[in-house]
N, C-alpha and C positions, 0 to 999 in steps of 0.2 A: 275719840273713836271714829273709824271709818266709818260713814254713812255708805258709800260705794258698797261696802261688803255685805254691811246690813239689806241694801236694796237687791245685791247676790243671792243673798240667800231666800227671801223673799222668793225671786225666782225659781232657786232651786225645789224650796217649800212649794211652789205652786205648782209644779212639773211633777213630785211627788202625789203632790195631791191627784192631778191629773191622771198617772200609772194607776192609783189605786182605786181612782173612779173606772179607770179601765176595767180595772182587775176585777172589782167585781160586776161589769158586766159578763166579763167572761166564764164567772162562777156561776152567774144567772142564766149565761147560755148552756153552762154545764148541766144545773140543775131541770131543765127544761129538757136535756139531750138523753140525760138519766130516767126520764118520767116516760119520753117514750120510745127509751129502748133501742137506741142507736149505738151501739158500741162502736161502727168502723167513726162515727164523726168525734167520738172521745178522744182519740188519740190526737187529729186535729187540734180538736181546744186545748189537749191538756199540754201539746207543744208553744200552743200563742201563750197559755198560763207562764211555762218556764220561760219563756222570752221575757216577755213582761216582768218576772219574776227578776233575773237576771238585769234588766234596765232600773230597776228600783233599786238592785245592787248598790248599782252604780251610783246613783241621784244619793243614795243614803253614805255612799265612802264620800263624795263630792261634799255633801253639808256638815259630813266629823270634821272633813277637812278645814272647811271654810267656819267652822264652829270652834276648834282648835286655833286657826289665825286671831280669830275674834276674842277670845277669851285666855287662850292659853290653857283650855281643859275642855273635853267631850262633854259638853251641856247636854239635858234634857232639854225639851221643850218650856218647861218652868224656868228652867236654870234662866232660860236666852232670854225669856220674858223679862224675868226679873236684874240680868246685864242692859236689855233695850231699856228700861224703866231708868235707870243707872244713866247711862253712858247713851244714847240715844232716844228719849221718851219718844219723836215722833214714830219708831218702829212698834212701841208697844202693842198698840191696838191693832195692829193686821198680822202679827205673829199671834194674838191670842186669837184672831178669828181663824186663824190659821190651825193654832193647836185645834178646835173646837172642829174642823173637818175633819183632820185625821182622825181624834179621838174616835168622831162618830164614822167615818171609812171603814175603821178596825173591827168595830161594834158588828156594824155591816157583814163585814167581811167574815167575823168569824160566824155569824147565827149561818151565814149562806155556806161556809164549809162544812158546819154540823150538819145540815139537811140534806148533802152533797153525799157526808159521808155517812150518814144516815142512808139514804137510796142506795149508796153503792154493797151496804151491808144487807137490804133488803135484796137487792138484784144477786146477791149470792146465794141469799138462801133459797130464793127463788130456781137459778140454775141449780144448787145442787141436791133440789126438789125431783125437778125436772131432770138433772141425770140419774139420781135415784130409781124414779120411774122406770126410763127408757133399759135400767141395768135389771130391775126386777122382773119387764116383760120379757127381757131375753132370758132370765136367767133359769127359770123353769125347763124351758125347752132343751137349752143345753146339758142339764144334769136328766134329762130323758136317756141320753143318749149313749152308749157305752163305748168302749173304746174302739169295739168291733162297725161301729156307727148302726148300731142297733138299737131299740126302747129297750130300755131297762127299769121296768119297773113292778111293781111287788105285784099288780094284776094279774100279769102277765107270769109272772113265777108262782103267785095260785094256781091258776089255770094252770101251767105243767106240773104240778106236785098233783092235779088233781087229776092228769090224765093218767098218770103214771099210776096211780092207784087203780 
C-alpha cells in the first residue's frame, strides 16, 4: 500500500478539520449576531457559511476520491482505520485522532445550529409580535373611518337617531 496517499489524505483530513473549526466559528459569530439583533451583518456570515460550505465540498469529493484509490470503495472513517491497521499500521493512530476531531466538530457544530436556529425562531416570533402590534395600532383608526373619509361610528349615529327625535 501507498504510504504517499495515506500521508494525502492525512492532509486532506486536516484541511477538513480546519474548514470545520472555521465553520463553527462562524456559527458562533452567527449566534452572537442573532442575540443582538443585527440582521444587515447575517447575510455577510451566512454568505462566508456557504463559502466555507462549498470548500468542505470540495476537501470531502477530494478524500471519496483519494479513499476510492486506497481502497477501491468509499470508506467511512472506521473502514480507513481499520485498512491503515491492515495495510499501513503507522497511519492508524493519527487517523483515529483524526476521526475523534471531527466526530467532536460535528457534535459542536450541530448543538451551535440548534441554538442558531432556535434564536432565529425566537426573532420571528418576536417580529411578528411586533408587526401585530404596529397593525392593531393602526387598525382602529382606519375602520373609524368611512368611505366618505368621515368617523363612522355607532356614537355618533346615536347622537343623530337622537337628534332627529
Amino acid at each position: 500500500m501507498d504510504n504517499k496517499q495515506f500521508h494525502n489524505l492525512i492532509e486532506i483530513l486536516d484541511k477538513e478539520i480546519t474548514a470545520y473549526e472555521k465553520l463553527k466559528e462562524l456559527f458562533q459569530e452567527k449566534k452572537e449576531t442573532l442575540k443582538k439583533s443585527k440582521p444587515d451583518d447575517l447575510g455577510v456570515l451566512d454568505n462566508k457559511i456557504l463559502a466555507l460550505n462549498n470548500k468542505i465540498l470540495k476537501l470531502n469529493d477530494t478524500r471519496k476520491n483519494l479513499v476510492v484509490e486506497l481502497s477501491g470503495e468509499d470508506l467511512n472513517m472506521s473502514g480507513l482505520i481499520a485498512l491503515a491497521e491492515r495495510e499501513a499500521p503507522n497511519f492508524a493512530e493519527p487517523l483515529k485522532e483524526r476521526k475523534v476531531k471531527i466526530c467532536n466538530n460535528f457534535d459542536e457544530l450541530a448543538l451551535l445550529n440548534r441554538q442558531n436556529v432556535e434564536l432565529l425562531k425566537h426573532g420571528i416570533i418576536i417580529s411578528n409580535k411586533m408587526l401585530e402590534t404596529i397593525v392593531n395600532a393602526f387598525a382602529p383608526q382606519g375602520s373609524f373611518y368611512n368611505g366618505a373619509g368621515k368617523t363612522d361610528t355607532h356614537d355618533i349615529d346615536m347622537w343623530t337617531v337622537n337628534e332627529q327625535i
